[in-house]
C-alpha positions in Angstrom: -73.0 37.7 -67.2 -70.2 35.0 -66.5 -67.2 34.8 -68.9 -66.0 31.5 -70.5 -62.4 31.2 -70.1 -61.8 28.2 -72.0 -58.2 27.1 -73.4 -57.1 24.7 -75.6 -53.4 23.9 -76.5 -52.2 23.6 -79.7 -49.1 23.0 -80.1 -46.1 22.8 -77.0 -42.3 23.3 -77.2 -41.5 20.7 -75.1 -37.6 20.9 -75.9 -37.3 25.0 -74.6 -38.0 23.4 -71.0 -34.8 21.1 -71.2 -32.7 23.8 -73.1 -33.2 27.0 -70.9 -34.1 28.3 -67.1 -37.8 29.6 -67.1 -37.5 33.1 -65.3 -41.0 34.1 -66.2 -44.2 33.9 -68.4 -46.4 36.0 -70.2 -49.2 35.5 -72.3 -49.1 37.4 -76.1 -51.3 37.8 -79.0 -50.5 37.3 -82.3 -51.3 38.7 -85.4 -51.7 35.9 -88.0 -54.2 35.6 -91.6 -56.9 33.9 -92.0 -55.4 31.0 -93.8 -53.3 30.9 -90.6 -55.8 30.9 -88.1 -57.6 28.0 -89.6 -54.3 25.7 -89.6 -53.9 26.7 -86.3 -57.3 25.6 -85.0 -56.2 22.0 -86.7 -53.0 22.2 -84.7 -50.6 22.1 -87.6 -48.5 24.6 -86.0 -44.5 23.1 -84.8 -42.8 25.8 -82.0 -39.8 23.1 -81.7 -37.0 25.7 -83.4 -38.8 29.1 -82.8 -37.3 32.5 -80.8 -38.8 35.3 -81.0 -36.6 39.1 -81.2 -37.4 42.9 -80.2 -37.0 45.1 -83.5 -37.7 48.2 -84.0 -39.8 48.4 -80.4 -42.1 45.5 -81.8 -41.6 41.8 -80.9 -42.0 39.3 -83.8 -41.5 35.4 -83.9 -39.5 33.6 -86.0 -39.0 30.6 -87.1 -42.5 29.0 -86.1 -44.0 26.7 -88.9 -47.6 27.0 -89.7 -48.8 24.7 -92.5 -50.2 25.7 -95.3 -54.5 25.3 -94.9 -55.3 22.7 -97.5 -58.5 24.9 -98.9 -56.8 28.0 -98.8 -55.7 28.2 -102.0 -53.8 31.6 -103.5 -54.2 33.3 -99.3 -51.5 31.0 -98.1 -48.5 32.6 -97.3 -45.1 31.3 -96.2 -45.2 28.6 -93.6 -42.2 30.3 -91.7 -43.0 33.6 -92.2 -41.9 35.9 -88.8 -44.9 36.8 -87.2 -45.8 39.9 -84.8 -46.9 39.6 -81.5 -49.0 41.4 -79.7 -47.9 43.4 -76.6 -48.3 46.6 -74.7 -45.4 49.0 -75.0 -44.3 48.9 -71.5 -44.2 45.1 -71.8 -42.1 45.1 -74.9 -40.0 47.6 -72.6 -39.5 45.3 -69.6 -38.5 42.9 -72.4 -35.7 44.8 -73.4 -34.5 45.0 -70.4 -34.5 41.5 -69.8 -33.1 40.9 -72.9 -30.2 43.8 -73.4 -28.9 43.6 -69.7 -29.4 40.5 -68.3 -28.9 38.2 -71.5 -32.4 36.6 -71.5 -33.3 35.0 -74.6 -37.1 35.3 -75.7 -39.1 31.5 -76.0 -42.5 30.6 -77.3 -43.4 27.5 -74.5 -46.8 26.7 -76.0 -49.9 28.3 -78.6 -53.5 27.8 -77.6 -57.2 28.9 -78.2 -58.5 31.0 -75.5 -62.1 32.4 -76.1 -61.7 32.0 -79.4 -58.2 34.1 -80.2 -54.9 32.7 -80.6 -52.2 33.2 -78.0 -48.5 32.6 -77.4 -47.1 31.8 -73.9 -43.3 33.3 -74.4 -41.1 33.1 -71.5 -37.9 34.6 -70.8 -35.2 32.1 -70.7 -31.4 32.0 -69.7 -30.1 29.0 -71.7 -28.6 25.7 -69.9 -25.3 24.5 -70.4 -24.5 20.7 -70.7 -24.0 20.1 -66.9 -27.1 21.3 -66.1 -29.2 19.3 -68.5 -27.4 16.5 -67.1 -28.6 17.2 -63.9 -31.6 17.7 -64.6 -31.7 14.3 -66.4 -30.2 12.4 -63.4 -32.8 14.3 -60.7 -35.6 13.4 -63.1 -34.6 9.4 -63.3 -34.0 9.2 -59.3 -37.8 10.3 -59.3 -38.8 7.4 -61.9 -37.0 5.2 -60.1 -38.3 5.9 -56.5 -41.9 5.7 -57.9 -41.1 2.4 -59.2 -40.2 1.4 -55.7 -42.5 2.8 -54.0 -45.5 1.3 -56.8 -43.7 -1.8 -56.1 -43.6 -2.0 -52.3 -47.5 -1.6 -52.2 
């Protein structure tokens, strides 16, 4: 018996790559109503100003906006409701860690299907500071402009 692992993104947060270092990744559940669920299969979620926080030894995301589902009627609840996520307790741990000694911030990156459940990729971030997004803005137009060459020599 062979398992399907397929994936399908919903929604990116395209802006946490340019605003903070990427330490690590880990993939999350989360726990969301049925209402929720069928917005999010539709892709009308937005992660652009979401964070998530450790409280109470449970991690929860704010700040994420999931639109109302047009048929759902009185089971819609607030489009930027905090939401739980889904971890094991010595995850949630290591992210305490991360967060209380080393000044990591917790980021949602992207949401996607996978086998049919909802999941979160959160990574833990340490936010840039001006010069380095300009760096990183003059390293990435030196590339454009040396593929333009180079598409232009051939």
């Amino acid at each position: 018996m062979s398992i399907n692992m397929q994936t399908k993104t919903l929604a990116t947060n395209r802006k946490a790559r340019h605003d903070f270092f990427i330490e690590e990744t880990i993939e999350v559940g989360i726990a969301l109503t049925g209402t929720e669920v069928k917005s999010f299969r539709q892709g009308k979620v937005n992660l652009k100003e979401s964070y998530a926080m450790v409280e109470n030894s449970e991690v929860f995301i704010h700040g994420m906006h999931v639109s109302p589902y047009e048929q759902g009627n009185i089971y819609n609840v607030d489009p930027l409701r905090k939401r739980k996520l889904l971890l094991h307790k010595r995850e949630i741990r290591k992210l305490v860690g991360y967060i209380t000694q080393r000044g990591y911030s917790l980021v949602p990156l992207s949401a996607y299907l996978k086998n049919g459940k909802v999941k979160i990729e959160l990574a833990i971030a340490k936010g840039k500071k001006l010069y380095d997004k300009r760096e990183d803005i003059a390293k990435k137009d030196a590339e454009r402009r040396m593929q333009r060459e180079e598409c232009n020599s051939i």
